[in-house]
ZAVOVEX-173826 format. One record per atom (N, C-alpha, C, O): residue number from 1; residue in one letter; atom name; x, y, z. Coordinates in nm, 3 decimals, padded with zeros to 5 digits. Atoms other than C-alpha are relative to their C-alpha. Last residue first. Layout:
N
  num  residu  atome        x        y        z
  NUM       a     CA        X        Y        Z
...
This chain:
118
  num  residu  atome        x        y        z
  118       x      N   00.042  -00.015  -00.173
  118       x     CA   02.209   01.729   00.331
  118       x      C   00.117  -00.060   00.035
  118       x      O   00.145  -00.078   00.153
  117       x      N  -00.086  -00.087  -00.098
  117       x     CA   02.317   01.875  -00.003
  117       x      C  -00.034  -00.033   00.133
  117       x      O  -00.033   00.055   00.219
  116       x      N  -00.142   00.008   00.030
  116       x     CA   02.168   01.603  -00.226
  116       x      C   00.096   00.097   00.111
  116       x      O   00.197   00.052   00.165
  115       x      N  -00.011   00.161   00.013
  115       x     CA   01.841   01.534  -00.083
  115       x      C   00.150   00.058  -00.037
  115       x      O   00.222   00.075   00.062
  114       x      N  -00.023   00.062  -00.181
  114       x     CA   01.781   01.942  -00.003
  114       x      C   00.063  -00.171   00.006
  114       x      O   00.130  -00.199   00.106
  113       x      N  -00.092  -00.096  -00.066
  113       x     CA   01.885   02.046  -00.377
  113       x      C   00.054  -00.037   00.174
  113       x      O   00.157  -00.051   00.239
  112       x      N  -00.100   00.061   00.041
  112       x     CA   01.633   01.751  -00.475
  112       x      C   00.128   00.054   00.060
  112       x      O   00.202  -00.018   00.128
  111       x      N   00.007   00.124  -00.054
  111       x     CA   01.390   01.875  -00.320
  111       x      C   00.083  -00.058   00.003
  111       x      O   00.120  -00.117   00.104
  110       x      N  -00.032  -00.043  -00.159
  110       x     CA   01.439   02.210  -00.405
  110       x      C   00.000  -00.088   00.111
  110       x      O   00.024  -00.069   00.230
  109       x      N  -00.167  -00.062  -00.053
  109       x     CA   01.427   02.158  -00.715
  109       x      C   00.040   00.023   00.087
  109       x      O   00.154   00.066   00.101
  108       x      N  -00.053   00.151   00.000
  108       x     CA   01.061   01.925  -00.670
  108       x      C   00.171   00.061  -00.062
  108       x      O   00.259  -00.025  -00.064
  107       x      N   00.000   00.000   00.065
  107       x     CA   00.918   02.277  -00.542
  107       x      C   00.088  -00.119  -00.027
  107       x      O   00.170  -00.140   00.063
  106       x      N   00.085   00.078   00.023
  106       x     CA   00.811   02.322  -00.207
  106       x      C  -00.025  -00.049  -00.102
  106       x      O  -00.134  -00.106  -00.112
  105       x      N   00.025   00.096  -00.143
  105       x     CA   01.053   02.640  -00.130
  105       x      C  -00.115  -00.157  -00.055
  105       x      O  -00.150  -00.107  -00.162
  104       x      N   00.073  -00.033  -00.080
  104       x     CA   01.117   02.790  -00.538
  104       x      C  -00.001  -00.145   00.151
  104       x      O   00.021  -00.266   00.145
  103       x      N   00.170   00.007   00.026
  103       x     CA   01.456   02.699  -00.663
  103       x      C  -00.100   00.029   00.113
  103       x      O  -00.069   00.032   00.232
  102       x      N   00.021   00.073  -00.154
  102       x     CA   01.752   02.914  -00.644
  102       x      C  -00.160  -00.062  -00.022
  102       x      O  -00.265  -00.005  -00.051
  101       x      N   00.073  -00.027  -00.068
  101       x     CA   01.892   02.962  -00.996
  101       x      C  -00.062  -00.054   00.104
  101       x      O  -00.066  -00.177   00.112
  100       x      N  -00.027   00.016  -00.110
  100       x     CA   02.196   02.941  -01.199
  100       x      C  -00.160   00.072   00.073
  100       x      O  -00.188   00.191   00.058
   99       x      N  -00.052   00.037  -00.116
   99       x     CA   02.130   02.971  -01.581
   99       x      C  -00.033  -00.086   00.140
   99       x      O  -00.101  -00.189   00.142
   98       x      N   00.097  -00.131  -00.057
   98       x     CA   02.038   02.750  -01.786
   98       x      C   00.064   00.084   00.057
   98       x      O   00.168   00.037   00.102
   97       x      N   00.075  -00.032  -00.185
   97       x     CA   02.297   02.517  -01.999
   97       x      C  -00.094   00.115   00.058
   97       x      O  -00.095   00.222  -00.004
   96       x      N   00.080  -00.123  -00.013
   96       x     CA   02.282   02.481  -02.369
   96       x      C  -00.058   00.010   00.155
   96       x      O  -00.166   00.018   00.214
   95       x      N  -00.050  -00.104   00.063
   95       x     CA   02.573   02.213  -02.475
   95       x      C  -00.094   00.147   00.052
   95       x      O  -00.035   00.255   00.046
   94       x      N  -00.018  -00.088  -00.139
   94       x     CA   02.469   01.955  -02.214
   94       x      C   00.061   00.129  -00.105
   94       x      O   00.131   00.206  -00.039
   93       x      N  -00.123  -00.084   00.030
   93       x     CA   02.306   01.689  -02.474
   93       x      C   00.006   00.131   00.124
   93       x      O  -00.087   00.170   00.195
   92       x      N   00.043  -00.182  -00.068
   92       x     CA   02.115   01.436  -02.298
   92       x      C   00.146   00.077  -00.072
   92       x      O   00.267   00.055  -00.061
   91       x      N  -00.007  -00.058   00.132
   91       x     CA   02.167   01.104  -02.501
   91       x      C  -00.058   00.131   00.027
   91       x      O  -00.134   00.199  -00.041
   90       x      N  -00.111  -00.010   00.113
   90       x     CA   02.341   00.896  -02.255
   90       x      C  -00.034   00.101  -00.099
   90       x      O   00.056   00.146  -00.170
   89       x      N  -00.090  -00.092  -00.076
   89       x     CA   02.022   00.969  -01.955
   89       x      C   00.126   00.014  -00.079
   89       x      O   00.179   00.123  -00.057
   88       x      N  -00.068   00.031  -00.104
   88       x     CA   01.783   00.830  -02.202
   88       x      C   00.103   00.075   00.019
   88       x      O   00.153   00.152  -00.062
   87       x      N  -00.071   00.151   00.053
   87       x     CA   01.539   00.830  -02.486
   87       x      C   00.089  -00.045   00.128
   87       x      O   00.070  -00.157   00.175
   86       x      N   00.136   00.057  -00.042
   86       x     CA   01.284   01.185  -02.284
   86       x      C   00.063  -00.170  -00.072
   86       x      O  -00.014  -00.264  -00.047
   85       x      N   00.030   00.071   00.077
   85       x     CA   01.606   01.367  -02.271
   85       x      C  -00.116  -00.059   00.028
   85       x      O  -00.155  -00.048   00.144
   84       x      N   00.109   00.087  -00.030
   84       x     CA   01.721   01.672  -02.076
   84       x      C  -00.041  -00.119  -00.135
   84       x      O  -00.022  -00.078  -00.250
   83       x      N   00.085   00.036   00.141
   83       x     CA   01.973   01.911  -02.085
   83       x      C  -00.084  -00.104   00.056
   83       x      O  -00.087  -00.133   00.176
   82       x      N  -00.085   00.039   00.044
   82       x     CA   02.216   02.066  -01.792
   82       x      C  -00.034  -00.009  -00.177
   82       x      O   00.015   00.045  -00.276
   81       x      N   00.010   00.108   00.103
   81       x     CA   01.982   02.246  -01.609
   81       x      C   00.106   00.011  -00.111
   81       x      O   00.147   00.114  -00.165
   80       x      N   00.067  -00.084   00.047
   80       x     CA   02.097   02.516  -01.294
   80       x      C   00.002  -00.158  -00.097
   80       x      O   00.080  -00.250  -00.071
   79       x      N  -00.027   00.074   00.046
   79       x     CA   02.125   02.489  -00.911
   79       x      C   00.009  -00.015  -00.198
   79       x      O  -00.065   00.083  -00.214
   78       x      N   00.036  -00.057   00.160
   78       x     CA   02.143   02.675  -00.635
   78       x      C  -00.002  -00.088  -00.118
   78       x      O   00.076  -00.178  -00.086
   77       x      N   00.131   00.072   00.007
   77       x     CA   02.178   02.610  -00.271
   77       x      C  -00.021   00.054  -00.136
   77       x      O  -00.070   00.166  -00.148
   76       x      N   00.125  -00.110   00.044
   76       x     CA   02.466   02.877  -00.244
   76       x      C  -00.151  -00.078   00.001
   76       x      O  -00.252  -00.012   00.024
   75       x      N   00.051  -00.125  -00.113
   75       x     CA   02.685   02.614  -00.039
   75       x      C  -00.057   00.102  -00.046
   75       x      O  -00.085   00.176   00.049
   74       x      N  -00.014   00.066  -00.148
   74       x     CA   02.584   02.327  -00.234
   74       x      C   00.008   00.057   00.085
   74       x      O  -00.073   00.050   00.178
   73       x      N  -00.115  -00.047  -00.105
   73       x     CA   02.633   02.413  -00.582
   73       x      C  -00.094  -00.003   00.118
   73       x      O  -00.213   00.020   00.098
   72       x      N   00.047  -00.087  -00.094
   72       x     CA   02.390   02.194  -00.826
   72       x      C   00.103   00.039   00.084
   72       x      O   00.181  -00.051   00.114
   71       x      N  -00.105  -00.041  -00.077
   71       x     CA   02.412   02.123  -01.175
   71       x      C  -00.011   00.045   00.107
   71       x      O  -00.059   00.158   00.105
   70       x      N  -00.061  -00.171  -00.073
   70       x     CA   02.180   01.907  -01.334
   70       x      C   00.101   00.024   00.042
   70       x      O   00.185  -00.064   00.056
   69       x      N  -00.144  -00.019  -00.035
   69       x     CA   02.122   01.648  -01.619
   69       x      C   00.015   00.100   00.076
   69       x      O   00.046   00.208   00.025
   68       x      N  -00.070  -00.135  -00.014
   68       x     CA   01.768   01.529  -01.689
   68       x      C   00.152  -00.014   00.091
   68       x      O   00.191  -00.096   00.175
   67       x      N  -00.100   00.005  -00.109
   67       x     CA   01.571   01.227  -01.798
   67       x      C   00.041   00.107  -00.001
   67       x      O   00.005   00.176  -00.097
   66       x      N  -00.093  -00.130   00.048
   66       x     CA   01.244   01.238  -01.871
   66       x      C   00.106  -00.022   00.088
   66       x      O   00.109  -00.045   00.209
   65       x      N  -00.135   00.015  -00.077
   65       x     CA   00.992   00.924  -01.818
   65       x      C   00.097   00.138  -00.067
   65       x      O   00.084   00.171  -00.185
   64       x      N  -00.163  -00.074   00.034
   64       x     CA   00.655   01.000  -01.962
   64       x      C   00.112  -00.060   00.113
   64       x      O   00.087  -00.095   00.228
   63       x      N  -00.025   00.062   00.190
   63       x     CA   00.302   00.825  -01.935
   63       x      C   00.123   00.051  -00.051
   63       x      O   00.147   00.033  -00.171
   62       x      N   00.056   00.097   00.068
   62       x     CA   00.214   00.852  -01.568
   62       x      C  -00.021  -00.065  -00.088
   62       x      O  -00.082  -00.170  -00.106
   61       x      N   00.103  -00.059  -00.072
   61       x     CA   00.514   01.047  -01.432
   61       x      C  -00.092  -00.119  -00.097
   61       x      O  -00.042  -00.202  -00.172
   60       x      N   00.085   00.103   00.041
   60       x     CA   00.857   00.933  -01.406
   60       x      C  -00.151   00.089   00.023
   60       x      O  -00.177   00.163   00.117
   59       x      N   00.159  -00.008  -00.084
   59       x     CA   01.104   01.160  -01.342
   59       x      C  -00.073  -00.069  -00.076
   59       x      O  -00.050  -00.077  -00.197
   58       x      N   00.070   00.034   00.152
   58       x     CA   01.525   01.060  -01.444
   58       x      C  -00.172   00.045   00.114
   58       x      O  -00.187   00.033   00.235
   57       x      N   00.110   00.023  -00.007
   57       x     CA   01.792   01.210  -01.297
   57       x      C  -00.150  -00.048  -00.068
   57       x      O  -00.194  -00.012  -00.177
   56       x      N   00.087   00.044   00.096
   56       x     CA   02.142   01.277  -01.339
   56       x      C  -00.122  -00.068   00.101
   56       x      O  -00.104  -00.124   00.209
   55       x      N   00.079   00.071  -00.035
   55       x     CA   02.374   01.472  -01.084
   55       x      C  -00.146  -00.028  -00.134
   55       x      O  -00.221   00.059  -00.180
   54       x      N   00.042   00.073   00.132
   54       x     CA   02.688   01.665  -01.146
   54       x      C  -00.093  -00.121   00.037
   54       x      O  -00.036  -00.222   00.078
   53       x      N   00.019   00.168   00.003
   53       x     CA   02.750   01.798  -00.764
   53       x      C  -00.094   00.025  -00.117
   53       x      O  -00.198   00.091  -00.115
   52       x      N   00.118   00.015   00.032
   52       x     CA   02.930   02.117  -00.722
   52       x      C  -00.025  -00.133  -00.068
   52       x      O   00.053  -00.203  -00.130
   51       x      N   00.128  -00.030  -00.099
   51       x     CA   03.129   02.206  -00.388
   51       x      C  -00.174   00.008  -00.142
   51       x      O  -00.289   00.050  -00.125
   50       x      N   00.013  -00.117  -00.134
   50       x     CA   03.491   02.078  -00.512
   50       x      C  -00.187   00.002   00.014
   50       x      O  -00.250  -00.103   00.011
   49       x      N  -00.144  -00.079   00.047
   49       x     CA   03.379   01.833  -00.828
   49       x      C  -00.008   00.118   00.058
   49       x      O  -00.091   00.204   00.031
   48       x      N  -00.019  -00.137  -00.078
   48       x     CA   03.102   01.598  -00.692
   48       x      C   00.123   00.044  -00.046
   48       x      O   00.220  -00.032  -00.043
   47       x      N  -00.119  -00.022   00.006
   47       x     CA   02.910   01.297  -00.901
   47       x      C   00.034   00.128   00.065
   47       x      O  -00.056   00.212   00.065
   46       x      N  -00.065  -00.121  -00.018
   46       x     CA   02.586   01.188  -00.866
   46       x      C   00.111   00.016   00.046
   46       x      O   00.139  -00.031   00.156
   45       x      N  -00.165  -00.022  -00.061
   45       x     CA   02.419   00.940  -01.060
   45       x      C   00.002   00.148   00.086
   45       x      O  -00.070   00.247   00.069
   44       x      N  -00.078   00.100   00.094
   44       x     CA   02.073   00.771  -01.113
   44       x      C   00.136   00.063   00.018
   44       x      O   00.208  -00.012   00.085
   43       x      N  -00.164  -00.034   00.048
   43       x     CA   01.883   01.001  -00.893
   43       x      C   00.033  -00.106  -00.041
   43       x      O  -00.023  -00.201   00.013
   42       x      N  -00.171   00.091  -00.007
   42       x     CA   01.523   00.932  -00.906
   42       x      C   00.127   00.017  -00.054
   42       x      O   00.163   00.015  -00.172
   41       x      N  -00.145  -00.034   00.017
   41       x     CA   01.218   01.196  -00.918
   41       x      C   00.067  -00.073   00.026
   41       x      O   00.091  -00.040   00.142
   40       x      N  -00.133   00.064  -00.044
   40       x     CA   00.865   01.110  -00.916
   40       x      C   00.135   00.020  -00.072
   40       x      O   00.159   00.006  -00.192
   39       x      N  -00.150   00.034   00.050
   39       x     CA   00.614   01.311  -01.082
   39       x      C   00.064  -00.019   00.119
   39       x      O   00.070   00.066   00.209
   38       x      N   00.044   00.066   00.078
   38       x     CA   00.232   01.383  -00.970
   38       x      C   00.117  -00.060  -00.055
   38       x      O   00.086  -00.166  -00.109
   37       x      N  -00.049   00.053   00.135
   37       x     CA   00.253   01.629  -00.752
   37       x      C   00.004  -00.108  -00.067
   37       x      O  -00.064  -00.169   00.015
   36       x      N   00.088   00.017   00.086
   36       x     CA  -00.036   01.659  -00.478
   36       x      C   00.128  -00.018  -00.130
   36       x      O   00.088  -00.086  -00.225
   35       x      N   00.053   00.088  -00.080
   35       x     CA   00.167   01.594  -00.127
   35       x      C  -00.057  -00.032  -00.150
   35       x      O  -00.058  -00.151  -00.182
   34       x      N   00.174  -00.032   00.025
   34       x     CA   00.466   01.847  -00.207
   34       x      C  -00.099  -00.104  -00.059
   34       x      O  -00.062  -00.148  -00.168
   33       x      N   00.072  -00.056  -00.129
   33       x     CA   00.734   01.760   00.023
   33       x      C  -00.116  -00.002  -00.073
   33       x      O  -00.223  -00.046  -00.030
   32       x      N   00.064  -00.111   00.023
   32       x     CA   00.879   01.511  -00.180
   32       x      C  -00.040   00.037   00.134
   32       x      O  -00.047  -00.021   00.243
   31       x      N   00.114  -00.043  -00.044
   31       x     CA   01.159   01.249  -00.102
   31       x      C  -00.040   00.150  -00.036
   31       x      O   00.038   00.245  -00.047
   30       x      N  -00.012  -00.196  -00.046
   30       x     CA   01.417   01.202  -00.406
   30       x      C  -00.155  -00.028   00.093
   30       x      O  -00.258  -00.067   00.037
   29       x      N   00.056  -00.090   00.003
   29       x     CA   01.418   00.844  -00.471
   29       x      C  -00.007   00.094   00.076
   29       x      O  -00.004   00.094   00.199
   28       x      N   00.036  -00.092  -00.142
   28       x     CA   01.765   00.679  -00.515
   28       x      C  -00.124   00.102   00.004
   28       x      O  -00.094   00.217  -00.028
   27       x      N   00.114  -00.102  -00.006
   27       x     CA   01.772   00.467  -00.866
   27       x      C  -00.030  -00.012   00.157
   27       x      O  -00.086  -00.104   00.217
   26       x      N  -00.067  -00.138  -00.026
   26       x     CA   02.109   00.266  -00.812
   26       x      C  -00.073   00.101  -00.034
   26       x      O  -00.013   00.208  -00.047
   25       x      N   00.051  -00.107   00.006
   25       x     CA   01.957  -00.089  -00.745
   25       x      C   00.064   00.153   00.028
   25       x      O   00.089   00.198   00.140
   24       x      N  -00.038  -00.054   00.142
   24       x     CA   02.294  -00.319  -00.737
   24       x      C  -00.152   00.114  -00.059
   24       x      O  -00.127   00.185  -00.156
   23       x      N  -00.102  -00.091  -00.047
   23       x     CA   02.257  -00.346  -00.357
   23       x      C   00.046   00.108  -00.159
   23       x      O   00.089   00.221  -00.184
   22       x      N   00.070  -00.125  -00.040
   22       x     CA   01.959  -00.510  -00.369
   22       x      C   00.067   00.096   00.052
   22       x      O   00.039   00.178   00.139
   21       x      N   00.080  -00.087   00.075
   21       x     CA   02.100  -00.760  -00.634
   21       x      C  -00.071   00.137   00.134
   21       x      O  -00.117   00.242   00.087
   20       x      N  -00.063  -00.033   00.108
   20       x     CA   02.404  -00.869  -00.430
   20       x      C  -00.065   00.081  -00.092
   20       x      O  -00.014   00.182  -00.139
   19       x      N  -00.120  -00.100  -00.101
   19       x     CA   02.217  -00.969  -00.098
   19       x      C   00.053   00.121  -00.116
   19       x      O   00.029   00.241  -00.102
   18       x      N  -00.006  -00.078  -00.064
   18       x     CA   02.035  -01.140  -00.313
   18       x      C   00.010   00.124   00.046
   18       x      O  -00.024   00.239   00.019
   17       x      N   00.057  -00.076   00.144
   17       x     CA   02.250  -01.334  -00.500
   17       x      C  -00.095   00.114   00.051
   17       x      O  -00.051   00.225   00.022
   16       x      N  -00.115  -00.094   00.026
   16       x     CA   02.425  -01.410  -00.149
   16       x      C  -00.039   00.103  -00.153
   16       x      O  -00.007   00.216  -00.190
   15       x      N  -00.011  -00.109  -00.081
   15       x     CA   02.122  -01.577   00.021
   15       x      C   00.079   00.130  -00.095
   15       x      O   00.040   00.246  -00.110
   14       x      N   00.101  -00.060  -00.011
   14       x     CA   02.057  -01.755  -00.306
   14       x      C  -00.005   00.082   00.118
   14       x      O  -00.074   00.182   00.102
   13       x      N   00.028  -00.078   00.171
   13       x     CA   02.381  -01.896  -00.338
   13       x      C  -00.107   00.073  -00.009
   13       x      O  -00.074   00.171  -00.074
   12       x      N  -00.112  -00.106   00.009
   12       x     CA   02.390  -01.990   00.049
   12       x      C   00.001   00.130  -00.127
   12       x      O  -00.009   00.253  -00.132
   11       x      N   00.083  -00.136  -00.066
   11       x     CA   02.003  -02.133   00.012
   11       x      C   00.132   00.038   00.012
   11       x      O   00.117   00.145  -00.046
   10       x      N   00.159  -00.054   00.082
   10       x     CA   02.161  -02.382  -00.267
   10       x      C  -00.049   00.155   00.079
   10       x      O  -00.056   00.268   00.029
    9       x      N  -00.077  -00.107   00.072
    9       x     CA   02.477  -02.422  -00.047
    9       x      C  -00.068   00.024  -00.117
    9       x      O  -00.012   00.098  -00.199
    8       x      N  -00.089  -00.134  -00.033
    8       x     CA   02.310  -02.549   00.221
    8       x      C   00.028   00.063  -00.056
    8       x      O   00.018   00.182  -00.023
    7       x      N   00.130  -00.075  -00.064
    7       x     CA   02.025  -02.788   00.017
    7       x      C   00.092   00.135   00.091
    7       x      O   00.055   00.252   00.076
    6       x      N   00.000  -00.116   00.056
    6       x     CA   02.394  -02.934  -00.145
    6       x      C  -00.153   00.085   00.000
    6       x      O  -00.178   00.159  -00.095
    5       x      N  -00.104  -00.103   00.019
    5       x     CA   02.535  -03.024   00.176
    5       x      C  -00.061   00.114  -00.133
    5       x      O  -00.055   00.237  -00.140
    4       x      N   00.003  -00.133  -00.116
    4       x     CA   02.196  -03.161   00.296
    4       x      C   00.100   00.087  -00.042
    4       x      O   00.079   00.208  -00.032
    3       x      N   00.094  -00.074   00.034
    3       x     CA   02.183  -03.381  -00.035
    3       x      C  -00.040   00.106   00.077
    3       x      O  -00.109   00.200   00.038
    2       x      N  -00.028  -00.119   00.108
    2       x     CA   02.522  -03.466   00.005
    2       x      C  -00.099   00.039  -00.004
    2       x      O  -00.082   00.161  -00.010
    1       x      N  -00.086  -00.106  -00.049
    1       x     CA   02.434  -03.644   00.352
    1       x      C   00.032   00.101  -00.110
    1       x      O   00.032   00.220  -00.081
């Protein structure tokens, strides 16, 4: 009889771990439109203050990872770079922002712009 109790609460613990880890994935990929690019985009944070959302990102492409820091407003659709790192999303400096610009239609800013503002 204990050996059924503890065969229950074996697969319990393991249901619940789980459960627990596929919740703790917090890279969100950005769907593309455009079919031939070559870089993947994942949000790692995004934060909202009134109508503009502080959002980190990292792209992956076949031999690089880059992370980046944007800014995007929401009801202009606009957006502009923060800084960028190729060590990690902590060691992006934000001192030399871009400006504000609308990205091109089919363009992986505009992807993102649409993923976050929908």
């Amino acid at each position: 009889m204990s050996l059924k109790k503890y065969c229950m609460a074996l697969i319990l613990f393991l249901f619940t771990l789980n459960a627990y880890s596929a919740g703790r994935n917090s890279e969100i990929e950005v769907p593309r439109t455009a079919y031939k690019d070559t870089y993947k985009y994942y949000i790692l944070s995004d934060t909202k203050q009134a109508t503009i959302h502080q959002v980190t990102l990292k792209r992956l492409s076949y031999d690089t990872i880059l992370y980046i820091k944007v800014e995007i407003n929401c009801p202009s659709r606009v957006l502009r770079e923060m800084g960028h790192n190729i060590n990690s999303a902590k060691a992006i400096t934000t001192n030399t922002p871009t400006q504000w610009y609308q990205p091109t239609i089919g363009s992986a800013q505009a992807d993102i712009v649409t993923y976050i503002c929908r």
